[in-house]
C-alpha positions as CSV (number, residue, x, y, z in Angstrom):
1,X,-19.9,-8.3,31.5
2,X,-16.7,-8.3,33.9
3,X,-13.7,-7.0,32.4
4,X,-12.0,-10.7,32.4
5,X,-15.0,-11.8,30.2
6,X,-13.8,-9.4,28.0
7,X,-10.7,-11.6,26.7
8,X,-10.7,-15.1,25.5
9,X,-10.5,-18.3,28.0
10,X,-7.8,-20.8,27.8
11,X,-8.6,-23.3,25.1
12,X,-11.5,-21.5,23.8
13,X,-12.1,-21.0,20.1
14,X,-12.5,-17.5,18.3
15,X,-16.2,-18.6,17.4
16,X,-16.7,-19.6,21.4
17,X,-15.2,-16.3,22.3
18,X,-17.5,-13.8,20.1
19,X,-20.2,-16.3,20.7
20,X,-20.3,-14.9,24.4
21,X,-20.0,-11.5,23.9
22,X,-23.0,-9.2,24.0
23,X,-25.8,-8.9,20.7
24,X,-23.9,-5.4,20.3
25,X,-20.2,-6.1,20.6
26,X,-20.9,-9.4,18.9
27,X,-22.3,-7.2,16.0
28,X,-19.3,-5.2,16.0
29,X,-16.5,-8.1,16.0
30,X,-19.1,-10.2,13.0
31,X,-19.0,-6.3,11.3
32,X,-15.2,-6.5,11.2
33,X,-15.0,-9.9,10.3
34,X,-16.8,-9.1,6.9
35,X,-14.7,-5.6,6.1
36,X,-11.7,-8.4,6.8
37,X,-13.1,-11.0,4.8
38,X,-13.0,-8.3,1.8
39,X,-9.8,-7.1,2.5
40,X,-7.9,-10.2,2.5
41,X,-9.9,-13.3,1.3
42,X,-7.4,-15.4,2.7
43,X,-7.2,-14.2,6.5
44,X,-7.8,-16.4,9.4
45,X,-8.9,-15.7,12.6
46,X,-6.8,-16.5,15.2
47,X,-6.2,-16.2,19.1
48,X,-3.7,-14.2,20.6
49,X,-3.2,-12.4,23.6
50,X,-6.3,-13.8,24.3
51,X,-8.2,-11.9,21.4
52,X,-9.1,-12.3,18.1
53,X,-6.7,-11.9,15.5
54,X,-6.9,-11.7,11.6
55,X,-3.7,-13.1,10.2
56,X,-3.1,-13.4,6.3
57,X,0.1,-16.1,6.5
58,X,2.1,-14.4,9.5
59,X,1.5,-11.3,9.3
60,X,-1.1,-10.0,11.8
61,X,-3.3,-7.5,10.0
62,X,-5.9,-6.9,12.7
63,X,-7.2,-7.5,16.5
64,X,-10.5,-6.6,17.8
65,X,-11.1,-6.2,21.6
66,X,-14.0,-5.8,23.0
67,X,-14.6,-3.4,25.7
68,X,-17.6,-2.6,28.2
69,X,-19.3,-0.1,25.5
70,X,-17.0,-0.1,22.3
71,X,-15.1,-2.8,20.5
72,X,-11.4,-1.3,20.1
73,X,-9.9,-2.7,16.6
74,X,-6.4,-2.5,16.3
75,X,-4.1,-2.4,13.6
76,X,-0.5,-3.0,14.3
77,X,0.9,-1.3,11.2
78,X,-1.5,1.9,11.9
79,X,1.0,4.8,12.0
80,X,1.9,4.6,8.0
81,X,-1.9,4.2,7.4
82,X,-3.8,6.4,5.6
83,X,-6.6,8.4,7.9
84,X,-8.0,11.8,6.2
85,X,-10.8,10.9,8.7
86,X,-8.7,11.0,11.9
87,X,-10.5,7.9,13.1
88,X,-7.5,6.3,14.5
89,X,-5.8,6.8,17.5
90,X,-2.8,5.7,20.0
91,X,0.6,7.3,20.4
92,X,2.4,4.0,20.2
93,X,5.5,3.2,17.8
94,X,3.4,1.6,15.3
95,X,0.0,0.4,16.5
96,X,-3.0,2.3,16.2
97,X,-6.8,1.7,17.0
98,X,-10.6,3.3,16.4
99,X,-12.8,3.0,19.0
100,X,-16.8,1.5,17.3
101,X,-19.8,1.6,19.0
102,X,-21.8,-0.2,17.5
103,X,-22.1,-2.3,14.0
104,X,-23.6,0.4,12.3
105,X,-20.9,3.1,13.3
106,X,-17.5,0.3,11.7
107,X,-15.6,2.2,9.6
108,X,-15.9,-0.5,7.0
109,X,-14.1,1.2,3.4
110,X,-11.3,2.5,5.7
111,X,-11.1,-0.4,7.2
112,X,-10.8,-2.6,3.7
113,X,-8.2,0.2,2.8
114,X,-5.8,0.0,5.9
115,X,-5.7,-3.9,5.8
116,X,-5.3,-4.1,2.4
117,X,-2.4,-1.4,2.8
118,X,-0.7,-3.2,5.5
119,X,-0.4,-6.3,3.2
């Protein structure tokens, strides 16, 4: 998959978009989905910088973006999160990420945690 066909297309819908990803980054984004679905019941998915967002009202909770061979999801309020793990990472002011592999390896209670924490 090219590195453009990494981001949404003009126009296209959040379903379209993960729709053409790959079985295992597809599996990833659906995986994040579901631990956001938990988190906050009423989030929506939207499209920004031409990848998914979760939004609860307008606050931006979430992105995933999907990579050659890991789906990055980021969490714009990261740096006051919570990690004992240390699965986050990024230097930025406030934005931090953890790289998945694969469906199996999403860090789905910390992941309920932060969003629900950055409510």
């Amino acid at each position: 998959m090219a590195d453009d066909e990494l981001k949404a297309r003009p126009g296209e819908t959040v379903e379209a978009f993960v729709a053409r990803l790959t079985p295992e980054r597809r599996a990833v984004v659906e995986a994040v989905q579901a631990a956001v679905a938990e988190a906050a019941p009423s989030a929506e998915w939207i499209l920004a910088w031409r990848l998914p967002w979760a939004r609860v009202g307008k606050l931006k909770v979430c992105y995933v973006a999907p990579q050659r061979a890991w789906v990055n999801v980021g969490l714009p309020l990261g740096d006051g999160l919570d990690d004992p793990d240390g699965l986050l990472e990024g230097t930025g002011k406030s934005m931090r990420h953890v790289k998945v592999n694969s469906a199996a390896e999403v860090p789905h209670a910390a992941l309920v945690a932060w969003i629900r924490a950055s409510l």
